[in-house]
Phi, psi and omega in degrees: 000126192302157157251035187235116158295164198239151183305151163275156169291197166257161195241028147236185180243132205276134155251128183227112155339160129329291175307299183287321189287025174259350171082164174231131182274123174237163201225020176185122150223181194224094176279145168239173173204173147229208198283343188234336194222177166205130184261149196218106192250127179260125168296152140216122172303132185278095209303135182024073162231161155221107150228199178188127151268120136340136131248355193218080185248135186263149177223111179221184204258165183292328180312303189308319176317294170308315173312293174307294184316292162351292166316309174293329204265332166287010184272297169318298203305307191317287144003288211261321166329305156326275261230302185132181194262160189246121173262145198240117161329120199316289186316334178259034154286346182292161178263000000 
């Protein structure tokens, strides 16, 4: 008998909208934080304008946070396995 517990499943049924699943394309986001949450705004920047909207904004706990970053960078890894590695432009090195 393993001593590593296996995740539970969710014990609901996830429902997506119509509407949200057709999605918002964002080409910017920005995250912030304080001592208990962290917010995460997806953007989309106007070509060679300078303005941006919101489409998204998320507020979640720092745990939840560490899960997401997680998640991504095995998504990304995944990704690049495929696909090739993604190269980023000097200027889009900032954080």
């Amino acid at each position: 008998m393993s001593d590593t517990p296996k995740p539970p499943s969710p014990p609901f049924q996830i429902q997506l909208d119509e509407e949200v699943a057709l999605g918002q394309y964002a080409n910017m986001a920005m995250v912030d934080h304080t001592d208990t949450e962290f917010t995460l705004d997806f953007l989309y920047v106007f070509p060679q304008q300078n303005r941006a909207k919101v489409h998204s904004r998320i507020i979640t706990s720092p745990q939840h946070m560490k899960k997401l970053l997680l998640a991504m960078q095995e998504n990304l890894a995944r990704y690049e396995a495929k696909h090739g590695t993604i190269l980023l432009r000097e200027d889009d090195r900032r954080h």
